[in-house]
N, C-alpha and C positions, 0 to 999 in steps of 0.2 A: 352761540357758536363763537368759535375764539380765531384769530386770522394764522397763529402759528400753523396750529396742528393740520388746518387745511394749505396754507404753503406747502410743509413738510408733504402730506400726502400726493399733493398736485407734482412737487419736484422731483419724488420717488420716482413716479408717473414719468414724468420727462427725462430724467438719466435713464428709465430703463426702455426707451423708444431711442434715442438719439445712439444709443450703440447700437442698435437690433436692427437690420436693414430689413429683416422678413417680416419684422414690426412695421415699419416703417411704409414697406410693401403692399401690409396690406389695406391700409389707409390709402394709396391710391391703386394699385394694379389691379382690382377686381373690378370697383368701379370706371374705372377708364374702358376697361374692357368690355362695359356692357356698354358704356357711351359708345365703345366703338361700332359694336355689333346692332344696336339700335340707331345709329345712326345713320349707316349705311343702308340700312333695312329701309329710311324714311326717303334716305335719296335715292333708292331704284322704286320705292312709291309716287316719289312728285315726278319720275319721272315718266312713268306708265300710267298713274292715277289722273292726272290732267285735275286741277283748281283745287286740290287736295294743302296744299302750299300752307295755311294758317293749321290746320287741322295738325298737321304734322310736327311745324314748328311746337305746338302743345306738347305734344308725345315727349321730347327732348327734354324741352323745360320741367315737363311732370316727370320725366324716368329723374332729372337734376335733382328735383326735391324730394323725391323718395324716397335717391339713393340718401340724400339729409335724414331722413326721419328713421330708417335701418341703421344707417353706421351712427346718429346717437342712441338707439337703442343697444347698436351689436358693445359703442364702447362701455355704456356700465354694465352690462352684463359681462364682458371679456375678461372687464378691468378686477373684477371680484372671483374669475373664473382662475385667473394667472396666481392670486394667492394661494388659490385653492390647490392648485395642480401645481405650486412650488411649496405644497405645503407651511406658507405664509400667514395663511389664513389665521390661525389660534395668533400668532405674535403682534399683529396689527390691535387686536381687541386686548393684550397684554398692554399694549401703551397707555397713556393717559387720553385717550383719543374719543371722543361720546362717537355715538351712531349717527347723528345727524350731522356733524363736522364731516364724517364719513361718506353718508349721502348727498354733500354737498360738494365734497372736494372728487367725488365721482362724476356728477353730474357736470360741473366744470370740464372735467376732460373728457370728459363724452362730448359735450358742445363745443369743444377747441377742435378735436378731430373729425366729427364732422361739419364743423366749416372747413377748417382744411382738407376736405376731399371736396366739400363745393367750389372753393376756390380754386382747386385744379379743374374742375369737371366744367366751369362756368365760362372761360375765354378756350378752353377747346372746342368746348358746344359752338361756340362764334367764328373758331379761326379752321375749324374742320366743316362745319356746315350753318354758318351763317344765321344761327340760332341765337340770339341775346337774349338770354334768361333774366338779364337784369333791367331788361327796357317793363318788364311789372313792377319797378318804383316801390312806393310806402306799400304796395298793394302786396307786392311779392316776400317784403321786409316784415310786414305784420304774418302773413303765412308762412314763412321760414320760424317766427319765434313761434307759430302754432307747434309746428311739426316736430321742432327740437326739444320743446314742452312735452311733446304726447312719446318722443323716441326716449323721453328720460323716464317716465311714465311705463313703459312697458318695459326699461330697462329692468325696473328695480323690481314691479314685477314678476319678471322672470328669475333674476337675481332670488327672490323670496323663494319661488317653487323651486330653484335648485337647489339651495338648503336644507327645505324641506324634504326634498322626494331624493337629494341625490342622483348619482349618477346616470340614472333612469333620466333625469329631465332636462341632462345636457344638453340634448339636444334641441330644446324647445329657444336654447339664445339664438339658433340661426331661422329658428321656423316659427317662432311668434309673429314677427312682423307680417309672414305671407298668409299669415290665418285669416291677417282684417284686410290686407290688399285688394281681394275681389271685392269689399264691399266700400274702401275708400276711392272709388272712382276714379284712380290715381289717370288711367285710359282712355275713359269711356263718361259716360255721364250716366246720371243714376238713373235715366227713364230707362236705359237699357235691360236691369236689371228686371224681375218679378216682381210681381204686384208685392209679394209677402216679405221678400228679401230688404225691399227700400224704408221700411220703417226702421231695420237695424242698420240703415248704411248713414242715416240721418242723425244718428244718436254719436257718430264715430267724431272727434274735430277735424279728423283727416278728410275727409268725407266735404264738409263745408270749404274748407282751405282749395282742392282741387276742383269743384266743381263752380267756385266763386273766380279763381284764374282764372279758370277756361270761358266764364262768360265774360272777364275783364278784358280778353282777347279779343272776343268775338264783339264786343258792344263800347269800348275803350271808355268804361267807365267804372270807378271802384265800386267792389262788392263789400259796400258796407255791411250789409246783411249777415251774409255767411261768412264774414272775418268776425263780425262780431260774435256771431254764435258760436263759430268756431273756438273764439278765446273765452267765451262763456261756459263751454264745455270742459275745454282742458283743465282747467283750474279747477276742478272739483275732481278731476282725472286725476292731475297730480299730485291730488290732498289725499285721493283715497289709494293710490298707490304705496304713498309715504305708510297711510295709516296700514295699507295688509302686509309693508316688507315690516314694520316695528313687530305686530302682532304675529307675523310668522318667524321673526326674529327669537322673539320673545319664547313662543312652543317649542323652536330650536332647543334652546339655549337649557328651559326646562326638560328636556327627553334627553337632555345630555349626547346631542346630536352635534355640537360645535363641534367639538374636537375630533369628532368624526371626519369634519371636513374631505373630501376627497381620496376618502379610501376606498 
């Protein structure tokens, strides 16, 4: 990979957010908005529920890094959806630009915007209801790089099936993420779940990352375990990702479907 072409595509990225306010928007006003609504929901619970208080601080912290592992997935999907729909798409792959410079200088702004919507999301959590997301330390830092791993991973993806399937699969950039939510325990913990359901909520890295906080909570001791499993996981998540957007790239490209892009 060469450092121009990924600059270049990274700064296109950045001019075309710093004019766009409804760009700009939506990198924070949805997710505030659920901080809000979840928030409030947790303080008319500690305040009826009585010794509920830890339990709940979780809830905050887990909607914080959720909302991480959706907006890095929603950005590389967005980010390849905006060429599409400025019919951009064919002129990018006209450049001298390889696929993987491309994959990478995506995933980069996928990972800039959603830390930036953590870092709005993370001292409001604290100065609206006294939630510090960041008192989970190296514990929280090794589960944040899980999550933004696997939200790049399911970017690309989806990225791959909209190519492939077209406009029919648009909509799967806002509804992949909630297909594995029920079973990443982002909530709840996994005994909750059915007997048959928990061998596939164990194979997710999300899945280890939340269920490894929440006993870091509960017992203030790092979850070695399930961070490590968890990045034992992803890593092979985001090698086989790589490998099905190249291969479904690739069938695109043969079916003479590129240039179709978004019609």
């Amino acid at each position: 990979m060469r450092y121009g072409p990924i600059k270049g595509l990274i700064l296109r990225n950045l001019y075309l957010h710093r004019r766009s306010l409804p760009r700009l928007m939506e990198i924070v006003f949805w997710p505030v908005m659920d901080l809000m609504v979840w928030g409030y929901v947790t303080v008319w619970m500690k305040r009826t529920g009585g010794g509920l208080g830890g339990v709940l601080d979780f809830l905050l912290g887990a909607l914080v890094l959720w909302t991480v592992l959706y907006r890095a997935q929603l950005g590389v999907t967005v980010a390849f959806l905006e060429d599409i729909w400025s019919r951009n798409f064919v002129n990018v792959f006209v450049t001298p630009v390889r696929l993987s410079e491309i994959l990478f200088a995506t995933g980069m702004i996928s990972v800039g915007k959603a830390l930036a919507t953590g870092l709005v999301l993370a001292p409001l959590a604290w100065l609206l209801y006294g939630t510090n997301v960041l008192a989970l330390g190296a514990s929280g830092a090794v589960g944040l790089l899980v999550l933004l791993l696997m939200g790049w991973s399911l970017g690309i993806v989806t990225t791959a099936l909209i190519l492939r399937y077209g406009h029919a699969a648009e909509a799967l950039a806002w509804g992949i993420p909630f297909l594995i939510q029920p079973l990443s325990a982002v909530f709840y913990p996994v005994s909750v779940l059915p007997a048959w359901l928990r061998p596939f909520a164990w194979v997710l890295p999300s899945t280890h990352v939340f269920e490894g906080l929440r006993s870091a909570l509960a017992t203030g001791e790092v979850p070695v375990l399930h961070l490590g499993i968890g990045l034992a996981l992803v890593v092979p998540l985001a090698a086989t990702g790589g490998w099905y957007f190249r291969r479904q790239f690739a069938e695109v490209r043969r079916l003479g479907l590129l240039a179709k892009a978004g019609e």
